[in-house]
C-alpha positions in Angstrom: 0.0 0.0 0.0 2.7 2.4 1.4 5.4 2.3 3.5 4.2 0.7 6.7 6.2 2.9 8.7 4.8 1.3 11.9 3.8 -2.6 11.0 5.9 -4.1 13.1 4.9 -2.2 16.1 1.1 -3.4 15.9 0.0 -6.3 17.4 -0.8 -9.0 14.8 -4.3 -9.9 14.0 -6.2 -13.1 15.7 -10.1 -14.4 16.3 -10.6 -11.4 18.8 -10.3 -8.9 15.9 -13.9 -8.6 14.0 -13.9 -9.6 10.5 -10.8 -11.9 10.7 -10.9 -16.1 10.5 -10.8 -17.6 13.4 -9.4 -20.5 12.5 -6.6 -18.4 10.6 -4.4 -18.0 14.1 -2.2 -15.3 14.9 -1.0 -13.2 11.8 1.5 -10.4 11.3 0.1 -7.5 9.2 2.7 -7.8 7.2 1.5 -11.7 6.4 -2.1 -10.6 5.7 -1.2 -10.3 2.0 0.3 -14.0 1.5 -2.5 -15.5 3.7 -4.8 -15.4 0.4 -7.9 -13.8 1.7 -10.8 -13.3 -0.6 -14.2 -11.8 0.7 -15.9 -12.9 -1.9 -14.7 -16.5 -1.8 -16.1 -16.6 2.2 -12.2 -16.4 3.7 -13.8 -13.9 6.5 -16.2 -14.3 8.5 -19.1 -11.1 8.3 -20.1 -8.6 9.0 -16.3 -7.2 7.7 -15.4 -3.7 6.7 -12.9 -3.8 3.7 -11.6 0.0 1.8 -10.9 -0.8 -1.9 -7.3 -0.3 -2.3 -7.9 1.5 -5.8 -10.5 4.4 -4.4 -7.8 5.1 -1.5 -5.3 5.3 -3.4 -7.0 7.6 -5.9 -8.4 9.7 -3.3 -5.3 10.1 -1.8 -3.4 11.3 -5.3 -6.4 13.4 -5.8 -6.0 15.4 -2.9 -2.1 15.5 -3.3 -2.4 17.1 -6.8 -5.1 19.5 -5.0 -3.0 21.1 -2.1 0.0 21.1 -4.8 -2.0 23.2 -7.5 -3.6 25.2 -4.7 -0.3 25.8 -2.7 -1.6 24.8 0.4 -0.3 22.2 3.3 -2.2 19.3 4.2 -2.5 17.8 7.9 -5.5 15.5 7.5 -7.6 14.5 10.3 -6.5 11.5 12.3 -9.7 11.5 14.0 -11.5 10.1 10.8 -9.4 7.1 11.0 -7.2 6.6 13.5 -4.8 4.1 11.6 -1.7 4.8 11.4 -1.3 3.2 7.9 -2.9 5.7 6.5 -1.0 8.4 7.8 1.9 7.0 6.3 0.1 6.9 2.9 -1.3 10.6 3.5 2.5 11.5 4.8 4.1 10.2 1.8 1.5 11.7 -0.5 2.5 15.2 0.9 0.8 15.7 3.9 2.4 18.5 5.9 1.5 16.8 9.7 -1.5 15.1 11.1 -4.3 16.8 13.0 -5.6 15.1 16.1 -8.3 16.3 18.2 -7.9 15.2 21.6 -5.5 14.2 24.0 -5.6 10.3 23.6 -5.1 11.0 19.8 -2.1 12.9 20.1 -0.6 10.1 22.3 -1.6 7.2 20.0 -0.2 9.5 17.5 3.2 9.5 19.4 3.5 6.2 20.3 3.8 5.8 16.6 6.6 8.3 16.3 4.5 11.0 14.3 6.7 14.4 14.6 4.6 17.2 13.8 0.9 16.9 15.3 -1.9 19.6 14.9 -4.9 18.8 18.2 -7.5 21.4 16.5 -9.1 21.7 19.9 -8.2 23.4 23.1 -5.6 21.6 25.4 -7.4 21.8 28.8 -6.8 19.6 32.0 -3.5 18.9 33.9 -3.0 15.4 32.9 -3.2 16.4 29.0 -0.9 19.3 29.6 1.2 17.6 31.3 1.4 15.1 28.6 1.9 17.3 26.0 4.6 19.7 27.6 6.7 16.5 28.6 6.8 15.5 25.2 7.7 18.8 24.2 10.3 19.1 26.4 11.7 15.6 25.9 11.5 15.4 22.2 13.0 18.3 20.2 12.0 16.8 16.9 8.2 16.8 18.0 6.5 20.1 16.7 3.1 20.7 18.3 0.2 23.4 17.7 -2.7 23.5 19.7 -5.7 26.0 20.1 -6.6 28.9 22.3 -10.0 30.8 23.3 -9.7 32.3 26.4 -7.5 34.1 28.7 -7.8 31.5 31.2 -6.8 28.4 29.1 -3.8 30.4 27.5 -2.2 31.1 31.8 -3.2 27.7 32.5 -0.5 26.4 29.6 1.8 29.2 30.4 1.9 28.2 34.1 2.6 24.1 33.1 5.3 25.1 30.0 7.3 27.8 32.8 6.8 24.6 36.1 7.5 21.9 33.6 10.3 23.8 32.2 9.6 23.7 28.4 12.7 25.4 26.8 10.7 26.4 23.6 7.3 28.4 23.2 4.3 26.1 23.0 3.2 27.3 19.9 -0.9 28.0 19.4 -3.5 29.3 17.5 -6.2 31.8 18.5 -9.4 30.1 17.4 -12.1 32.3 15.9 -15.7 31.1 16.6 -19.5 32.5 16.1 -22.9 32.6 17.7 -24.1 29.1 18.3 -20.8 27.1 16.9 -18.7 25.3 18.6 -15.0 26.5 20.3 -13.6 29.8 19.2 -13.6 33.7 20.5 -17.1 35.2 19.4 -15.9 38.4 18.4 -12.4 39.9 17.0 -11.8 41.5 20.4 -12.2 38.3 22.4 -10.0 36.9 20.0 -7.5 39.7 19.5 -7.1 39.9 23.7 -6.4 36.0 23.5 -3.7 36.8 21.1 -2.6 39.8 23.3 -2.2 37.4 26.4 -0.3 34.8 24.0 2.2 37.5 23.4 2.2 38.5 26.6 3.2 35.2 28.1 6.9 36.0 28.1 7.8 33.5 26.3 6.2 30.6 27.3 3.6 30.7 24.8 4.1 31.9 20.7 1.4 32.6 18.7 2.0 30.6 15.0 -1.5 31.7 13.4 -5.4 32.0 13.5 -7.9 29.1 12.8 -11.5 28.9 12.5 -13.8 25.7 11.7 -16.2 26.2 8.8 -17.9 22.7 9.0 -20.8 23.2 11.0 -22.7 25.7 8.7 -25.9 24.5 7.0 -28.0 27.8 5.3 -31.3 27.2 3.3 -29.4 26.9 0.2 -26.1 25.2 -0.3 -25.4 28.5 -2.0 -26.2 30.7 1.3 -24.5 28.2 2.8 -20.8 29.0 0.6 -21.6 32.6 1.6 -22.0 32.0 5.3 -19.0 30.0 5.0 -17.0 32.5 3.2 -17.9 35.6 5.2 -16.9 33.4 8.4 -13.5 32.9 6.8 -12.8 36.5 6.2 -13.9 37.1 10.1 -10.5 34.6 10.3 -8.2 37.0 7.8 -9.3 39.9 9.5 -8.5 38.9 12.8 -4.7 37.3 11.6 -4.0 40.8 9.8 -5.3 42.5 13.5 -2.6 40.0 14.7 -0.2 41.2 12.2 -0.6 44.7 12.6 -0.4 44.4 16.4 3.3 42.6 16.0 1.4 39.3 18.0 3.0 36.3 15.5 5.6 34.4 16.8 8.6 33.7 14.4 7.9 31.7 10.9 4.9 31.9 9.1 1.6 32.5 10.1 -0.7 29.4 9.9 -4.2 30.1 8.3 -6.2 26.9 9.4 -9.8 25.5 8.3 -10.9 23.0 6.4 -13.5 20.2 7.5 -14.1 17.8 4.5 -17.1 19.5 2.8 -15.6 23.1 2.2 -12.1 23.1 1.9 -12.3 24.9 -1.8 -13.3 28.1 -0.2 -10.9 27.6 2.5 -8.6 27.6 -0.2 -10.0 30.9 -2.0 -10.5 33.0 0.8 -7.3 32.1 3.0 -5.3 31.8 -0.3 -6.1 35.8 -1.7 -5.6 36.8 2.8 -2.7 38.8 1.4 -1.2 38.9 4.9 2.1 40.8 4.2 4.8 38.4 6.1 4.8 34.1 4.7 1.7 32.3 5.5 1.1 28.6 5.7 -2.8 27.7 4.3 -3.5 24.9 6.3 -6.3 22.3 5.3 -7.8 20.1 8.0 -9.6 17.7 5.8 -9.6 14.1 7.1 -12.7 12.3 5.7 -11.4 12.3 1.4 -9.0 9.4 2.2 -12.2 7.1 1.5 -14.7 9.4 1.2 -18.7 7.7 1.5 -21.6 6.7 -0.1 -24.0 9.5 1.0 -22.6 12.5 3.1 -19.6 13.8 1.8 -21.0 12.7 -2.1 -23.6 15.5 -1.2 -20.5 17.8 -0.2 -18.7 16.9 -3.5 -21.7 17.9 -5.7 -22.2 21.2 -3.9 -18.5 21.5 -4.3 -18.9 20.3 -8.0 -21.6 23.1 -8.2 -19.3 25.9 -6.9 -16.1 24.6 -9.3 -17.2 22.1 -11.9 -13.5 22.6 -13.4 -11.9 21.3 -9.8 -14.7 18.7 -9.4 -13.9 17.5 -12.6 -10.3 16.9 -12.0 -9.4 12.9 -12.5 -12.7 12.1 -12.1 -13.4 13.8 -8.4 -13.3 11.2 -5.2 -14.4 7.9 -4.9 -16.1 5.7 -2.0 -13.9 3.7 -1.0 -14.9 2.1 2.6 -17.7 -0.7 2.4 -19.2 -3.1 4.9 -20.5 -6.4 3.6 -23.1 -8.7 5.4 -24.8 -12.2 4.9 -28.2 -12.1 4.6 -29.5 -14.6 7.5 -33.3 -14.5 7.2 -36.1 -13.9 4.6 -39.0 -13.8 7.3 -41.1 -11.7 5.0 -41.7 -11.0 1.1 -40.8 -7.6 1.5 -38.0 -8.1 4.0 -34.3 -9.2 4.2 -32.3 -9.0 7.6 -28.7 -8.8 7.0 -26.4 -9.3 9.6 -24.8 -6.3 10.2 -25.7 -3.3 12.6 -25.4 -0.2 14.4 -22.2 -2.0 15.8 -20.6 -2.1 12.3 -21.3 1.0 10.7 -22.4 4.7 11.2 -26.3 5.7 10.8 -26.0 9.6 10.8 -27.7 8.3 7.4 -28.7 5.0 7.1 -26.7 3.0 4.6 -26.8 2.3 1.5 -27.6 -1.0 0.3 -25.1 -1.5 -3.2 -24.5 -5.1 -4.3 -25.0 -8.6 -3.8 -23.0 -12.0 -4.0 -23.8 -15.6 -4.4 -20.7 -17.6 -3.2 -20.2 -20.5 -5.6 -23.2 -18.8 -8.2 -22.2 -15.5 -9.1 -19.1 -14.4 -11.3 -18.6 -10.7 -9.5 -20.7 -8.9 -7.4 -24.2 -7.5 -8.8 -26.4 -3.7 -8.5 -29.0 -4.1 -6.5 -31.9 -2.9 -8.1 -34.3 0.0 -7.1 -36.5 -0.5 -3.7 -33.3 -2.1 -1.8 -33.7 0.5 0.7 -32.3 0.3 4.5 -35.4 1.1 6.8 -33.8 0.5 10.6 -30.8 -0.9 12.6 -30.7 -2.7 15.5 -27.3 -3.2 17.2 -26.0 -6.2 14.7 -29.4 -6.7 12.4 -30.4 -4.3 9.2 -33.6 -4.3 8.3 -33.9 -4.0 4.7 -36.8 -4.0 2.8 -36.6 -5.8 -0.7 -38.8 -5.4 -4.0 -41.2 -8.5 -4.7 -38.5 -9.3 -7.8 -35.5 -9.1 -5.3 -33.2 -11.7 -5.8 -31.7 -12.7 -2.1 -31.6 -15.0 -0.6 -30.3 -16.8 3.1 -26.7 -16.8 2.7 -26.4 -14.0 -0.4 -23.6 -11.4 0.9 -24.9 -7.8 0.5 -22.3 -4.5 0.4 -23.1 -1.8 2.3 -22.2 1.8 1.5 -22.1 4.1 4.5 -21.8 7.6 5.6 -20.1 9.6 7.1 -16.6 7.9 7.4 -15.3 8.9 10.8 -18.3 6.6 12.3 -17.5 3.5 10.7 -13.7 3.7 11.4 -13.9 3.6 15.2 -16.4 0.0 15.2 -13.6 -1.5 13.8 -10.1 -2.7 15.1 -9.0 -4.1 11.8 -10.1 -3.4 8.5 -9.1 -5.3 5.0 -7.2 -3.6 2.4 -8.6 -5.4 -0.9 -8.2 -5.2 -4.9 -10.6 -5.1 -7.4 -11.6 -8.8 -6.9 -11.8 -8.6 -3.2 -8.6 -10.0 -2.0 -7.2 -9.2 1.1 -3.9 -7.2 0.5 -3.3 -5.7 3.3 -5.1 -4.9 7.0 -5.2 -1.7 8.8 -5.5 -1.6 12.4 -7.4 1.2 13.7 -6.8 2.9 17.8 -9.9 4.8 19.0 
């Protein structure tokens, strides 16, 4: 797939891992490939989650060629999966750093070795601080950003870097919020005396940008929606170049950060024309292209393909790659299949979708399922799926399962199978919620 940075430091796969044999026994992930695998040919037991190695790999090259035509840097969002395999393939396709978004990430994230970490949250509590300075202090190669949004939170990090005797600013971002969102200073002069106390913090504390997050914004219209979006990101700019004109940046450039997965084109465009006067870093977020999904984020890429046909376009825009496949185990009514797989196994912000269908032993390659295959309700490990009168499934049939919203499928599973266009097993990723 990549370079598995980190293969040999995950524990090897065995029964207690969902979606692997058990009569397989203990396997190295770097084995998985020679084992043979083939979902189709019923080597795993269901319900399994599997990511088409051609969509990731797609996705992945797509994004690359985005941030490189765009000048921007890239720190995807380890949150969406967690697996350290694929921060080594976003790393090696150009990715600037990972983000992280709470404490427990950024220590998975460093017990893995990964250098420069972005937590896109506020660092609050001693035990986290702690944490973080230590590393800080004990690593000189880790380089760490974190956010800010009140006076309080940036004393509480000055007083741990000055007792834990940091010899380096911890380096943060004020964040820049609104009415009714999530973290960030309301208004430019909460945000600009955040910044003032950064600056202020003799030292212990150097402010390396401004950040905002854009994600959460949902107008009447997707195109009121770009405007919200875009006037919120020029609240951002205007609070750096306050920053700026106030002498509040640390050294280096200033980090511009946004960039959820549905509108990281206007990030782009409005952080790319800021025109800030000193070097500034664009920094993308974006976490959930690596596989994309089914149903969310397609909805994001049309209303991106709407805004910028011309960049939508571009080698053929993302593809879903993650899927979760389940045997159908009863037919109890006409109308009705139950397929073994539930809440457990995938995420149902949306239900899923329900794609195609196998016969072991019958079919050559896996079939559309036609109109009026439509996911009605999940229980915790059955799907409820109700079936045309001409459906053809039957007890036993395997059934794949598009999903939405990545992020929510990733952390139900502690191993998921790499697999080519014919469904063998390549590769595994391990996953660390």
């Amino acid at each position: 797939m990549t370079q598995r940075r980190n293969a040999a430091a995950e524990a090897p796969l065995d029964l207690r891992d969902k979606g692997v044999p058990g009569l397989a026994g203990p396997t190295p992930l770097g084995d998985v490939g020679a084992r043979g695998w083939n979902l189709l040919a019923e080597d795993l037991p269901l319900p399994a989650a599997v990511i088409r190695r051609g969509a990731l790999h797609h996705n992945s090259g797509w994004m690359r060629d985005f941030i490189a035509r765009r000048n921007l840097a890239l720190a995807p969002h380890g949150k969406t999966t967690m697996a350290p395999a694929l921060f080594d393939l976003q790393l090696d396709d150009g990715a600037w750093g990972i983000t992280v978004g709470t404490p427990h990430q950024f220590q998975v994230a460093r017990s893995f070795g990964y250098r420069r970490l972005f937590l896109a949250n506020q660092l609050v509590g001693r035990a986290a601080i702690d944490y973080v300075v230590t590393e800080l202090r004990d690593h000189p190669d880790c380089e760490f950003y974190c956010l800010v949004d009140s006076v309080a939170n940036v004393a509480a990090l000055a007083a741990a870097a000055r007792r834990l005797r940091l010899p380096r600013p911890l380096t943060v971002l004020v964040e820049r919020g609104y009415a009714g969102g999530r973290t960030g200073c309301r208004t430019q002069a909460e945000a600009l005396a955040v910044a003032r106390a950064v600056a202020g913090s003799d030292g212990a504390l150097a402010l390396a940008g401004v950040e905002g997050f854009e994600g959460l914004f949902k107008e009447a219209t997707p195109a009121a929606t770009a405007a919200r979006v875009s006037a919120f990101l020029d609240d951002v700019v205007a609070l750096a170049r306050a920053c700026g004109d106030e002498g509040l940046f640390g050294d280096g450039p200033v980090i511009l950060s946004a960039g959820g997965s549905a509108f990281y084109d206007l990030v782009a465009e409005r952080f790319g024309a800021a025109a800030l006067g000193r070097a500034t870093t664009v920094l993308l977020r974006s976490g959930c292209y690596i596989t994309h999904d089914s149903i969310m984020y397609v909805k994001a890429f049309d209303a991106l393909r709407a805004r910028d046909p011309a960049l939508a376009a571009t080698d053929g825009g993302l593809r879903p790659a993650l899927e979760v496949w389940g045997y159908v185990q009863s037919r109890p009514e006409a109308g009705k299949a139950i397929v073994g797989l539930g809440k457990r196994d995938l995420s149902h912000d949306d239900l899923p979708l329900a794609q195609h269908w196998y016969r072991p032993g019958e079919t050559a390659t896996p079939q559309p399922l036609g109109e009026g295959h439509v996911v009605t309700r999940l229980n915790d490990q059955h799907c409820h799926l109700t079936v045309p009168a001409q459906s053809p499934l039957q007890v036993g049939d395997m059934v794949a399962f598009g999903i939405s919203h990545p992020c929510l499928t990733f952390d139900k599973w502690r191993a998921i199978h790499l697999v080519d266009d014919d469904y063998r097993v390549v590769d595994t990723i391990r996953t660390y919620f």
